[in-house]
ZAMARGU-4260 file (C-alpha; in steps of 0.2 Angstrom, whole numbers, plus 5000, padded with zeros to 4 digits):
<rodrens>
0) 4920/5299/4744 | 4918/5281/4748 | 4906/5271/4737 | 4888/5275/4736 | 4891/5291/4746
5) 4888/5305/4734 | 4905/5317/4733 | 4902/5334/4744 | 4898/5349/4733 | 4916/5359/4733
10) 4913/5380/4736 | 4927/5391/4737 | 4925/5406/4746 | 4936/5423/4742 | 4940/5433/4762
15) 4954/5440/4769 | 4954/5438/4788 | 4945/5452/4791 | 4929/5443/4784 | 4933/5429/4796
20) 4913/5431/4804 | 4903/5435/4788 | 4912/5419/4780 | 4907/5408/4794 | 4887/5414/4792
25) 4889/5411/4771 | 4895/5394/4776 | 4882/5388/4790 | 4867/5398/4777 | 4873/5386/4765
30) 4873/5370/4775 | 4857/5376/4782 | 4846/5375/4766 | 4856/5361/4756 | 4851/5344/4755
35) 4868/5339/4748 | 4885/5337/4759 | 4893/5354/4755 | 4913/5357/4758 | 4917/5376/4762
40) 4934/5382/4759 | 4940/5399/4763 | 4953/5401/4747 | 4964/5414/4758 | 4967/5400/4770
45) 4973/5388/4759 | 4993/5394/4756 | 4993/5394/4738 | 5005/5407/4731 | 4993/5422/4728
50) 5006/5435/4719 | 5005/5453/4717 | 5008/5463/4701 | 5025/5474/4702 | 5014/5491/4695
55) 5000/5495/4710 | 4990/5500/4695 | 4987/5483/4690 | 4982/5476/4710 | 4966/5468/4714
60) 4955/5481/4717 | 4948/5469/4734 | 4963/5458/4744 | 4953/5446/4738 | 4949/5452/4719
65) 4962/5438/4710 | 4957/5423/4723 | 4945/5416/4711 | 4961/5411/4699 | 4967/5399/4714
70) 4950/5386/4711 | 4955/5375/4698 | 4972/5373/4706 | 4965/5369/4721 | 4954/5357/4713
75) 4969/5347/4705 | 4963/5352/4692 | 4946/5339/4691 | 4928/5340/4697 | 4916/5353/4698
80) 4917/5369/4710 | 4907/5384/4715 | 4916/5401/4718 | 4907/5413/4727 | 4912/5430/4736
85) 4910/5430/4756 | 4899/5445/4757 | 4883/5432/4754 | 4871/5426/4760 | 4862/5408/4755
90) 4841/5406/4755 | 4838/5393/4746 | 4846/5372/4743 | 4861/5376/4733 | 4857/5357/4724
95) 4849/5364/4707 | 4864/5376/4705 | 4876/5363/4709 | 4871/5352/4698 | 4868/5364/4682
100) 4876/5356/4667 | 4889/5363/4659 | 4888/5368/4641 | 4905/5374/4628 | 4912/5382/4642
105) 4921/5379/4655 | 4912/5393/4667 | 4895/5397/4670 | 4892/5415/4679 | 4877/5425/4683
110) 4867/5430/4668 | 4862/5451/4667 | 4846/5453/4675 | 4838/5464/4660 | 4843/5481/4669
115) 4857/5481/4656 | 4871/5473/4670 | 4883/5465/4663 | 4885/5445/4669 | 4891/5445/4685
120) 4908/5434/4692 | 4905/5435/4709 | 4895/5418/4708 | 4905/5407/4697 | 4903/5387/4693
125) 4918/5379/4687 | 4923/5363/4677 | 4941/5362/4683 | 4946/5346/4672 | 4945/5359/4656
130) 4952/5374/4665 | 4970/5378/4668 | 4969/5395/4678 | 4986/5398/4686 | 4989/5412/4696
135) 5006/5417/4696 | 5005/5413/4678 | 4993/5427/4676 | 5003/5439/4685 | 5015/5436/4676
140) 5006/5441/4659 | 4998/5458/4671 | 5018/5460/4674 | 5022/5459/4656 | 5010/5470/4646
145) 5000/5456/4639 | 4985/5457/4649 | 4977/5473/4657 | 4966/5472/4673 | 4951/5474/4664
150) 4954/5461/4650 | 4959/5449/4666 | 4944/5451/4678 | 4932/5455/4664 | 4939/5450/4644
155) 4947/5435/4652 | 4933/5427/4664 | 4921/5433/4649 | 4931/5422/4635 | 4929/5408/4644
160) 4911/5410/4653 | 4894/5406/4648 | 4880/5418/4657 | 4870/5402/4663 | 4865/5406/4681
165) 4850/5414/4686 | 4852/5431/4693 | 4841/5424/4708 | 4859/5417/4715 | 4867/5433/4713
170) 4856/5448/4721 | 4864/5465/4723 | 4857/5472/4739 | 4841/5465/4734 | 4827/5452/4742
175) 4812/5445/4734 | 4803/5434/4747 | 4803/5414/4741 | 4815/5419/4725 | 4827/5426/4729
180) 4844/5413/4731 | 4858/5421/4736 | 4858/5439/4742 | 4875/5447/4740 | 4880/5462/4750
185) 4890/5475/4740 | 4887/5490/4747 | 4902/5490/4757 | 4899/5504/4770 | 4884/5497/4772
190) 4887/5478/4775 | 4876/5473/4789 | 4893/5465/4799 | 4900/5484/4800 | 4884/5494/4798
195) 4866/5495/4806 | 4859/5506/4790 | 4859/5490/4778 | 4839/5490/4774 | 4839/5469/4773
200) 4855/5469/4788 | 4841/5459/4798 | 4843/5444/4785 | 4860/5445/4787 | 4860/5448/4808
205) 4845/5433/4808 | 4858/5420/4799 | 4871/5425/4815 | 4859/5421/4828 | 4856/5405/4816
210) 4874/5401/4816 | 4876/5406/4833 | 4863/5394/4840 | 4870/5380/4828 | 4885/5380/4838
215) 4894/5386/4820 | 4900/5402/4828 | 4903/5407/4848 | 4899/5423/4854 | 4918/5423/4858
220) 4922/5422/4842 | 4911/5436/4839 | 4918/5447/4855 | 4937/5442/4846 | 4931/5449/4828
225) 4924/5464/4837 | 4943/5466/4847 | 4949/5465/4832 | 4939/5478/4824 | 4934/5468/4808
230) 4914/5469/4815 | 4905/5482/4824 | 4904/5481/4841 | 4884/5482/4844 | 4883/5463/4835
235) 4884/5457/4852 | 4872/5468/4860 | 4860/5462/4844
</rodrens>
């Protein structure tokens, strides 16, 4: 950034095509409430090499699942970044979580909530310049026998994580007026871009119009995510 101008906060975002449209409203509910420059990135988009294990067994269970590997790298390896998934929604200035200081480790992820959930890695706050993720490095342990899916998505994030984020910036299919951060919709049938039976979809359908009247999305790209059957069709009647 060029001096006196504060660096852009850096989020990568894990989507496959078909989450072209909810990506595009993640990114503008981002911008929307942050009083920082913000840089979205749609990891998929960036032509890293993105490997798959030889035994189905050991896949991602999303297209998207082993994205969050690709970060570092596509920091060089230096600075801070934010991972987040691209069924999300933003609500509040992403500043305070931005700028959380790191402690031992080298990730923070969403602390348990109390129900008895484990920390969550769907909302993830890297320190690239101590971490030395490698994709087809990994995939090459899967491949191997040295490291099982579990132990990578879970055992692996864990040993290098600290739970340090508030679960207000990762709610599952929950909204609390005023608190809650980031709402994250994982029901997947019931995702507000291919259903109408989500109970907070209106959030989700008010950030589109948002977008839409911000000029970050057309209503052609929305009747082309429709043709392309990646959103239901009564979007545009909405």
């Amino acid at each position: 950034a060029p001096l006196g101008v504060p660096a852009p906060a850096r989020v990568f975002v894990a989507a496959t095509p078909g989450e072209w449209l909810p990506l595009q409203v993640l990114a503008h509910s981002i911008r929307r409430h942050a009083s920082l420059r913000v840089e979205v990135t749609a990891l998929g988009a960036l032509g890293l090499p993105q490997p798959l294990p030889r035994d189905p067994a050991l896949r991602p269970r999303t297209p998207f699942s082993f994205q969050r590997f690709l970060v570092p790298r596509a920091c060089g390896y230096a600075g801070r970044a934010l991972y987040l998934d691209a069924d999300m929604l933003v609500l509040r200035d992403l500043l305070p979580l931005w700028r959380r200081p790191f402690g031992a480790a080298p990730v923070l992820t969403v602390a348990g909530d109390g129900s008895g959930r484990r920390p969550q890695a769907s909302v993830m706050l890297m320190d690239c310049d101590r971490l030395r993720w490698d994709l087809p490095a990994l995939v090459a342990e899967l491949d191997a026998g040295r490291l099982g899916y579990p132990q990578l998505m879970e055992d692996f994030i864990a040993a290098q994580a600290e739970a340090g984020i508030d679960p207000v910036w990762n709610s599952l299919e929950a909204w609390s007026p005023g608190r809650t951060a980031l709402l994250h919709y994982t029901d997947m049938p019931r995702q507000p871009w291919v259903s109408c039976a989500n109970p907070l979809g209106r959030l989700w359908v008010g950030a589109l119009r948002e977008a839409l009247a911000a000029g970050a999305v057309t209503r052609e790209e929305v009747a082309r995510e429709v043709a392309l059957g990646h959103v239901r069709p009564s979007l545009l009647a909405q």
